[in-house]
BADOZA-383393 format. One record per residue (C-alpha): residue number from 0; y, x, z. Coordinates in steps of 0.05 Angstrom, whole numbers, plus 5000, padded with zeros to 4 digits. Layout:
BEGIN
NUM/Y/X/Z
...
END
This chain:
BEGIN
0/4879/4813/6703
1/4882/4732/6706
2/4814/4725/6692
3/4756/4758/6714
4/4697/4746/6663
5/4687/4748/6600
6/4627/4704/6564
7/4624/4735/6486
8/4569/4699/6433
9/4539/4755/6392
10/4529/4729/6325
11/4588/4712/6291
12/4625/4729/6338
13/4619/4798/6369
14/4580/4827/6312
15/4613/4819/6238
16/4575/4786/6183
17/4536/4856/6176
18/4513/4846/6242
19/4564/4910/6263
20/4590/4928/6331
21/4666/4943/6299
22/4689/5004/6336
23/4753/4968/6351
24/4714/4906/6385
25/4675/4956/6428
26/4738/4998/6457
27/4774/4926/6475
28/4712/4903/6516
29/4701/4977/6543
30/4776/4971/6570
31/4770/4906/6595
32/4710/4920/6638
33/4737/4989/6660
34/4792/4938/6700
35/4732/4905/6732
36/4726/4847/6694
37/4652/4820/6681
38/4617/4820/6614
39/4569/4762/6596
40/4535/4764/6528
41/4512/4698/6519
42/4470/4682/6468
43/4410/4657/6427
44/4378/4716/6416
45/4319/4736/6457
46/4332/4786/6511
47/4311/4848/6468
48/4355/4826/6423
49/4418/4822/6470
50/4398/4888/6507
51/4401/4931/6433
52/4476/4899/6434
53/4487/4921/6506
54/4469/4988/6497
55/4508/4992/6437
56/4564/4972/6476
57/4547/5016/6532
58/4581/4967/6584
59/4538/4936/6646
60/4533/4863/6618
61/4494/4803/6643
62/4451/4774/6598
63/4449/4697/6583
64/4394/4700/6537
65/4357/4645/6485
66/4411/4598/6481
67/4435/4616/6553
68/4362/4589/6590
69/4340/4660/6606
70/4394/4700/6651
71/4385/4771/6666
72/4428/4812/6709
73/4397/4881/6701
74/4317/4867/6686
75/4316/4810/6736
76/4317/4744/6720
77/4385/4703/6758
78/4370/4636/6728
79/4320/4598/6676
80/4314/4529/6649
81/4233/4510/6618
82/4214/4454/6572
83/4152/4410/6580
84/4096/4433/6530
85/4086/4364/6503
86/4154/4376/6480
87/4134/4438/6445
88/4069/4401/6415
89/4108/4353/6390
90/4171/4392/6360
91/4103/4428/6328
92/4073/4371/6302
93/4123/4327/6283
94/4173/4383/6257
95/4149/4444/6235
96/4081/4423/6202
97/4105/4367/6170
98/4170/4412/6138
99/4115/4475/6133
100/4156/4520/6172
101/4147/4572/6234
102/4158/4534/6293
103/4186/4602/6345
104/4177/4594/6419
105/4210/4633/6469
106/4185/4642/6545
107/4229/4699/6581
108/4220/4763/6544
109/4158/4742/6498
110/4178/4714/6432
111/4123/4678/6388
112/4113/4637/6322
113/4065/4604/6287
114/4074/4639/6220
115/4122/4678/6180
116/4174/4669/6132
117/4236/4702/6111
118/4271/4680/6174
119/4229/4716/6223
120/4228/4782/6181
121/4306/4774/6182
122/4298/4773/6250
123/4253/4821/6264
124/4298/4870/6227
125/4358/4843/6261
126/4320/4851/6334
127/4287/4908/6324
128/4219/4859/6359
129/4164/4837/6321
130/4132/4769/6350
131/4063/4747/6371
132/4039/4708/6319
133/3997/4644/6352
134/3967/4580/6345
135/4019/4530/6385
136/3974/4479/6406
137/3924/4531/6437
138/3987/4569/6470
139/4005/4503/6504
140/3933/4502/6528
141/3931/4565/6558
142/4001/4551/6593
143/3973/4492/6625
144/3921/4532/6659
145/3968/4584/6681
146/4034/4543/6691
147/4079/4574/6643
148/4138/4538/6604
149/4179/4560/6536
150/4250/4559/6554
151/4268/4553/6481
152/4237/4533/6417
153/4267/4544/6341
154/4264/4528/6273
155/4297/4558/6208
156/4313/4539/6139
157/4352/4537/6086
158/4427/4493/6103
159/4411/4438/6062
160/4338/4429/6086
161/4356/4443/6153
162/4413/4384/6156
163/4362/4340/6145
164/4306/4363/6200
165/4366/4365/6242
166/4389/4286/6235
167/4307/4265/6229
168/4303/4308/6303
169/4370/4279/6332
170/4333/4204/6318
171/4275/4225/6354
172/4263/4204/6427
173/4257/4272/6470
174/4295/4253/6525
175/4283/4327/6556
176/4309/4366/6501
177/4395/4394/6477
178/4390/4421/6416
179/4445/4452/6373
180/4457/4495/6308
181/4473/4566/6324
182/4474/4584/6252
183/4475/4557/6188
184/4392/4560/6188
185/4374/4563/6255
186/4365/4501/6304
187/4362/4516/6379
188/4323/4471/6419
189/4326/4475/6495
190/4314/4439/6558
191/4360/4381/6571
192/4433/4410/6592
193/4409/4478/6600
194/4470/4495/6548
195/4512/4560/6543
196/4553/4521/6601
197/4514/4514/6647
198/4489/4583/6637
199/4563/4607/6651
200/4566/4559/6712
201/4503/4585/6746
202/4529/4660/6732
203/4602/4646/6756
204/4559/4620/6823
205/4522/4681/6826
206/4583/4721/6823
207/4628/4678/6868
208/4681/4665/6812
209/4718/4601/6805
210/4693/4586/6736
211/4779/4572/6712
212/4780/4655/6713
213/4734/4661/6655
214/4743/4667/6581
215/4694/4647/6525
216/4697/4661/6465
217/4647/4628/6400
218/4636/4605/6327
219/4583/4550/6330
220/4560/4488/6356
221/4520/4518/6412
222/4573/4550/6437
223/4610/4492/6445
224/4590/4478/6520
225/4619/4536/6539
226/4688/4542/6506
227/4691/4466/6544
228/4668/4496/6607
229/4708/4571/6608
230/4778/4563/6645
231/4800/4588/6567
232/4761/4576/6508
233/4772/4622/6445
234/4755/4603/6382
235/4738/4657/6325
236/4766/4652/6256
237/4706/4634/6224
238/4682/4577/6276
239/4667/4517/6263
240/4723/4461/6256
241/4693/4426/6321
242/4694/4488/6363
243/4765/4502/6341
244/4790/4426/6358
245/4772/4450/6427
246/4791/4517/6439
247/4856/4534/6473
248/4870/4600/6418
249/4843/4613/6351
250/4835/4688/6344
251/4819/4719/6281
252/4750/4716/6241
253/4682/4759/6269
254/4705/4812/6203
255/4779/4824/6229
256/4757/4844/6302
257/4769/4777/6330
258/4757/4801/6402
259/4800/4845/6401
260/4860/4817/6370
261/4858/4755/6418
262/4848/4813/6477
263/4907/4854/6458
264/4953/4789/6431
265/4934/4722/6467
266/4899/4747/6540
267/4936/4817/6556
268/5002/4787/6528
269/4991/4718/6577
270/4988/4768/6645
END
């Protein structure tokens, strides 16, 4: 095969709407990867979240994991990217007291918020991982002392709401900090140019392949980095209009198997 990797966002993009693995998704990957070609799930779920999907798979995968700044090959960690904890006191603070939602940290496999709401339960269902409920200006304290990092934070509302936390945080001045929406309700917030791209970057390194052999493919805006970065960058059906501008092939939508179609009639068909 041309290319020798393949870098696949989960949600909205592997998995339908239902959050399914369709059957015909899952044989096209399967194939691929019988022909030796990698499989990288990249994505903003936490790493218990992206195993479930491996296993479901049942394919070897590496695992770029919370917005691609926690890489796991196996259970060990190939690559990481931390924020500074006044950056998490003050996304805290500023953000999700003032808008009275859960402010969710991520550092490697731990996951942790500092309360519930409808959008952690959705995610604990979806995960199958229930989270350490904490008090975020103590956790920072207790990192100090033992010189630990979040790689990620989050916050989630409803589209409308969420538009506007999302301009008020862009206006803000943490120069340390990407952030991007991987959903609808969700804003990912991660250390400064640790994107999906760079996560690809540091695992085509690892692997010793030329970054031009790999394929991405994405819906969002955090997945943006890496259609840009992938030698081809496929767009699903249902992405967003700026992802689309700058993919090289528009498959079809997460519901119509859109992995596997653009397998079987853009990739395969290009050889």
């Amino acid at each position: 095969m041309k290319y020798k990797l393949l870098c696949i966002d989960i949600d909205g993009t592997l998995l339908d709407d239902q959050k399914k693995l369709l059957p015909q998704v899952k044989e096209s990957i399967k194939k691929v990867a019988g022909k030796g070609v990698h499989i990288v799930l990249a994505s903003g779920r936490m790493p218990a979240g992206v195993g479930l999907i491996e296993k479901e798979l049942g394919v070897k995968c590496i695992k770029a994991c919370s917005a691609g700044t926690y890489i796991l090959s196996g259970d060990e960690c190939i690559g990481a990217g931390y924020l500074s904890l006044e950056t998490m006191k003050s996304v805290y603070t500023d953000i999700a007291e003032k808008y009275k939602i859960p402010l969710w940290i991520f550092c490697g496999k731990s996951w942790y918020v500092t309360s519930t709401d409808q959008y952690v339960e959705r995610e604990i269902h979806t995960i199958k991982r229930e989270p350490v409920v904490v008090d975020a200006i103590s956790l920072a304290g207790k990192w100090e002392c033992e010189s630990t990092r979040p790689n990620k934070l989050l916050v989630a509302a409803e589209p409308q709401k969420l538009k506007h936390i999302y301009k008020e945080m862009k206006e803000k001045d943490w120069k340390d900090i990407d952030m991007a929406c991987s959903a609808a309700d969700f804003i990912e917030i991660f250390p400064k140019g640790m994107t999906k791209g760079r996560a690809l970057s540091l695992i085509c390194n690892k692997l010793g392949i030329n970054i031009e052999e790999t394929v991405a493919f994405g819906d969002q805006e955090l997945d943006i980095p890496m259609i840009e970065a992938a030698g081809i960058g496929i767009a699903m059906g249902n992405a967003i209009q700026e992802l689309k501008d700058k993919a090289a092939f528009i498959t079809k939508s997460n519901n119509e198997a859109g992995i596997a179609y653009a397998i079987e009639n853009y990739l395969e068909k290009g050889e």
